[in-house]
N, C-alpha and C positions, 0 to 999 in steps of 0.2 A: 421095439421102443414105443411108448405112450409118450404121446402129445398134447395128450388133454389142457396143459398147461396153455396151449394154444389157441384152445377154445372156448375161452374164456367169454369173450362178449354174447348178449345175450338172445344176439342174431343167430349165431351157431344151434344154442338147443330148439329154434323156433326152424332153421332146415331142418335140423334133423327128427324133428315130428313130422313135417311134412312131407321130409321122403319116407315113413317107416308107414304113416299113411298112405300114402298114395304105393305102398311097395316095390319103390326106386333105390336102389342101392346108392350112394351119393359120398363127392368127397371134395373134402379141401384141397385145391391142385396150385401151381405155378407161383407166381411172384414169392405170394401171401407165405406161404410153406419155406421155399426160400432167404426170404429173408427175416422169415422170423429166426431159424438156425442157425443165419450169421447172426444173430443178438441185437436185428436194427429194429428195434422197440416201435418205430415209425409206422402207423395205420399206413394200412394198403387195400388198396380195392380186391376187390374178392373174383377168384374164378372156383366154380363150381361146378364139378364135373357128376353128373347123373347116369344110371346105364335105364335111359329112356329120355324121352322127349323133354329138356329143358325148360321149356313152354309150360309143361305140364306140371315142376315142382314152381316155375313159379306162380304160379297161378293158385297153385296150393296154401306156398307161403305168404300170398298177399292178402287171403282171409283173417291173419293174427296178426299184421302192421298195416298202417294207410300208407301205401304205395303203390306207385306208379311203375307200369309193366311197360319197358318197350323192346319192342320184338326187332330184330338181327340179325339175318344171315343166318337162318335154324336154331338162331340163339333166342335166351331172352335177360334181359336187363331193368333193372332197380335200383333206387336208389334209397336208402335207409341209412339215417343219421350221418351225413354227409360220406358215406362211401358207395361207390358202387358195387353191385355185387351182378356178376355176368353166369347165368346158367346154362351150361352148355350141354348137349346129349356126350357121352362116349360113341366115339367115330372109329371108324379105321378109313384111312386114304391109300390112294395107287395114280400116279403122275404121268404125263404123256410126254415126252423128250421134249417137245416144241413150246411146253408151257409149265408154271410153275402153279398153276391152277388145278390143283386135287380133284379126283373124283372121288367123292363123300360115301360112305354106306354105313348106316347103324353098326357099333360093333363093342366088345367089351372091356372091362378098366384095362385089362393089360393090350390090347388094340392101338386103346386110346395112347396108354402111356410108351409104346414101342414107337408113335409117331412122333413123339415130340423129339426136339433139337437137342439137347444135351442133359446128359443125367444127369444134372443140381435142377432141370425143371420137368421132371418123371416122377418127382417126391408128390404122397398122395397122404392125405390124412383123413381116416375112416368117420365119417358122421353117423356111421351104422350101430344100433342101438346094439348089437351083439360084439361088436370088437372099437367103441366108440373110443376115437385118439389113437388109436394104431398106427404107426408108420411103415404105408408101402413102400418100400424102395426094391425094387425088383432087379435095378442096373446100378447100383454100388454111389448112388449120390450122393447118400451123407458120407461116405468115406471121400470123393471126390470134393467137396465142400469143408472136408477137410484141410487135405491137402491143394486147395484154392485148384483145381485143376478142372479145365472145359473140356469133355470129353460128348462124343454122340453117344447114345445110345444101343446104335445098329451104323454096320459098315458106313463108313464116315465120306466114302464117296458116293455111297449113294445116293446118303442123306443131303449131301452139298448140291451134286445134280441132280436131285427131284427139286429143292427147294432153294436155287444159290443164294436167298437174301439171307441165309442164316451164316452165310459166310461172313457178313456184313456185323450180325448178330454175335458171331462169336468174337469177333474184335472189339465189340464195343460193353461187352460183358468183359470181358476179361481187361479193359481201358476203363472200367466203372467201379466193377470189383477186383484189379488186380490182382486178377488169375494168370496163370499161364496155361496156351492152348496145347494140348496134349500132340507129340510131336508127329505121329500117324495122321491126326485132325488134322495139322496145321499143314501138311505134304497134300494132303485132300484139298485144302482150299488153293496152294499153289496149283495143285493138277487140272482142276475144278473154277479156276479163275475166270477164264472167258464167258463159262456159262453164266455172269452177273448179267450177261447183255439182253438174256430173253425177262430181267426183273424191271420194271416201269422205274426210273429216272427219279419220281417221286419217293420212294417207294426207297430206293439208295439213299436219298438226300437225306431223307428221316432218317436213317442211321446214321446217316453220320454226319447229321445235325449233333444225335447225343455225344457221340466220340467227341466232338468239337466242345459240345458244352462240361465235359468232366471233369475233372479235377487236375489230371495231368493230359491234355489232349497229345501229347508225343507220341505215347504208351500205344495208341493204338493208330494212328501215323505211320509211327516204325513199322507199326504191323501190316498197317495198309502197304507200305513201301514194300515188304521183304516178299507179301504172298502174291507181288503183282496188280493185286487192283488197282491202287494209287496209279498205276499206266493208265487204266482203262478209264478209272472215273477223274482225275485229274492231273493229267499229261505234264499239263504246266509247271507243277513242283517236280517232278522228277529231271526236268530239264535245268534244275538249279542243281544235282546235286555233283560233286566232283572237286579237286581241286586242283589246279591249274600251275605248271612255274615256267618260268623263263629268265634269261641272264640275273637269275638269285630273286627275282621278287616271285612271290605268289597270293594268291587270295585267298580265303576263307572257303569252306564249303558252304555256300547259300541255304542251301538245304535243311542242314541239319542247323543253321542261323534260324533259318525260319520256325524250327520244334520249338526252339529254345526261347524266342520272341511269344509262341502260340502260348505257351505255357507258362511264362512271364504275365502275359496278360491274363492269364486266369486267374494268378493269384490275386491281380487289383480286385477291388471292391467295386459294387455296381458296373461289372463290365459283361456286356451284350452279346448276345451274338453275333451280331455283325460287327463289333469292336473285332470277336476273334475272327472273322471272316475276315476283314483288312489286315490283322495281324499274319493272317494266312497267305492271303495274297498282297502283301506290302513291297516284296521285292522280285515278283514275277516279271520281272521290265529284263534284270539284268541276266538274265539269259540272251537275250536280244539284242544287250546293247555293250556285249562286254570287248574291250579292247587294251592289248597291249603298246603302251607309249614309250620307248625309251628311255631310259634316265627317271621316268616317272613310278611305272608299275602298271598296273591294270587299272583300266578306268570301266565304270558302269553309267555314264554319264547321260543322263536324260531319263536313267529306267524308272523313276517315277514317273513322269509323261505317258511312257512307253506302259508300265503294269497299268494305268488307270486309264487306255484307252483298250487295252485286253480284257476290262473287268465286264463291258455290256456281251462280248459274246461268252464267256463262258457264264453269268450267268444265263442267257437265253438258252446254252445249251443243257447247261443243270438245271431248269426250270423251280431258278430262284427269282425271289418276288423281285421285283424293277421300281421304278416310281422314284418313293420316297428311300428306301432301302437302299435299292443301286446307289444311289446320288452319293448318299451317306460313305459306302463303302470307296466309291470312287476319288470323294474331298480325303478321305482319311488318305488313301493310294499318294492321291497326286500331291499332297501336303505333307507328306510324312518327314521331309528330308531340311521341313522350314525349321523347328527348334534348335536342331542340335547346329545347323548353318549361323545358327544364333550365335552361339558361343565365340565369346573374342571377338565379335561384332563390335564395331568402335560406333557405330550409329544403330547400337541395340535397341537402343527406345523405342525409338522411332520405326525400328524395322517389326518390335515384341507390338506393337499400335498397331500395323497393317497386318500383322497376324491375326491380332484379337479381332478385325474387322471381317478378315476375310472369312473365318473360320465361325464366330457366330456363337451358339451355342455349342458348337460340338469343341468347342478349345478344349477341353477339358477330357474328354477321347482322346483327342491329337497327341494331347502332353502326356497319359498315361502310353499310348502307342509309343512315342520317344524315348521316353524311360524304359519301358520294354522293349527296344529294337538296340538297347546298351547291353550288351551282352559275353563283352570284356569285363575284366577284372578294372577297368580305368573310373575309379572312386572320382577322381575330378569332374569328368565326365556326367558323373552323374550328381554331384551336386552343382555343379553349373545348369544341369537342367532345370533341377530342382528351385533353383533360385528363380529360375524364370518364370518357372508354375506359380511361383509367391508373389513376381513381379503381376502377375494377369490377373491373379484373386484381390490385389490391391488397385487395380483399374476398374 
């Protein structure tokens, strides 16, 4: 298959003189490749993969554009007409059990592309003036990109324990592009679970930061839940999930309340991540504080108190930002249960006043969090919120 259709901008024929120059074999790799074949017309930053010193095409290519070179971890980096373009040598790696930290050696396109994480990003398009727009796909990607499907490369346990943040990686590819992970892969990452623990904390969070920020954040939740990580990097929602009965009453499963809240909130407009971070953690209390009453049913009573005084250690232990952040996430926690307590309020006014005081600026989070933590069919329910949202924008 040609690609040429891809290589359109007029950055592309100014690499590929200067690798035919400098006699570096050179090619279109990762995102860019990617998602131009799912048809997202959307500029993307460039990776550029060379069989020689990275360094050395851009330095070539910075004689024909005024740009600036900044050098990388063996890499070298540009910017031209607001994209980045990252030039990287072709490598091959080999892992030590204890670390996720490769030992690097010059090596070639097929090396390079045997390391990478799954075959939708192995796709390679030729800059080479003798087969220029070629599409390498060596491991069946465009077919897999077809069929939406996250496969490795190479034996998918090994791939998972040289490198476990791609475990992270492949959930949140497949929660971005709704894929489905290949069912051998996804036994690999159940198998392969624990070893997330030698990947830096940071290094997690950034993934699933994005999980968090996509479009349906459950999609890869679920995923976190089923292949076990959700135990390892966040205890606290797996402790809600289940449901419970006793002389005929029962509860809901919290848990899967909580997907359905996370996801809710995504659809709002202008909503944060930290909005979905409180949405995520809104009812981490009532695991804590669950109790069965008699005559009454199950009470959760205080688990707002309770989830917003559990919110500073875990993020200390996720080494999530604190300050102004925390605060945020904690008013959302410990407030969450004020609107809908509204409702049928016979001293509403006055009660809808001391909300609008306490809450400040963020009123307007809080009430979208409300509306999203309605999660029943009960239409009433949610125009009485609604009402209330109208009563505060007219204050």
């Amino acid at each position: 298959m040609n690609l040429s259709s891809a290589l359109h901008q007029k950055i592309f024929h100014i690499i590929s003189l200067s690798a035919q120059k400098i006699k570096q074999d050179s090619y279109v790799v990762g995102g860019y490749v990617r998602d131009f074949l799912l048809g997202n017309i959307k500029p993307k930053d460039l990776d550029i993969l060379t069989i020689g010193e990275g360094e050395k095409l851009a330095k070539e290519v910075s004689k024909y554009v005024k740009i600036k070179i900044f050098k990388r971890f063996g890499t070298a980096m540009l910017e031209y007409d607001n994209q980045k373009i990252e030039f990287v040598g072709s490598r091959k790696e080999s892992y030590h059990f204890s670390s996720r930290n490769p030992f690097i050696e010059f090596g070639s396109l097929q090396d390079d592309q045997n390391r990478r994480d799954f075959t939708i990003n192995t796709l390679a398009i030729s800059l080479n003036r003798n087969d220029y727009g070629k599409l390498i796909d060596p491991f069946g990607g465009l077919e897999d990109l077809k069929k939406k499907i996250l496969r490795t490369p190479l034996n998918s346990d090994i791939t998972y324990s040289d490198d476990p943040l791609r475990m992270m990686r492949a959930i949140r590819f497949a929660t971005q592009l709704k894929f489905i992970i290949e069912e051998y892969s996804f036994k690999s990452i159940q198998k392969n679970k624990n070893r997330i623990n030698i990947v830096s904390t940071e290094r997690i969070i950034e993934e699933f930061n994005k999980i968090l920020l996509s479009k349906k954040p459950s999609i890869g939740l679920l995923l976190l839940c089923k292949s076990g990580l959700l135990s390892i990097i966040l205890p606290e929602l797996i402790c809600l999930k289940g449901i419970e009965e006793k002389n005929g009453y029962k509860h809901k499963d919290n848990f899967y309340h909580t997907l359905q809240v996370v996801d809710n909130i995504s659809k709002e407009k202008n909503n944060s991540l930290w909005l979905r971070w409180a949405a995520l953690l809104h009812d981490i209390g009532k695991a804590y504080t669950k109790k069965f009453l008699p005559k009454i049913g199950w009470s959760f009573h205080s688990h707002e108190f309770v989830g917003y005084k559990m919110v500073e250690n875990i993020f200390k232990r996720l080494k999530l930002p604190k300050g102004i952040t925390m605060k945020y996430v904690k008013k959302m926690i410990q407030h969450s249960y004020r609107p809908i307590a509204l409702i049928g309020n016979s001293t509403r006014d006055s009660a809808i006043r001391r909300l609008l005081f306490d809450m400040g600026e963020d009123i307007e989070d809080l009430m979208k969090l409300s509306i999203a933590d309605i999660t029943t069919n009960n239409v009433k329910k949610k125009i009485s919120i609604k009402e209330i949202f109208i009563f505060l924008w007219k204050e």
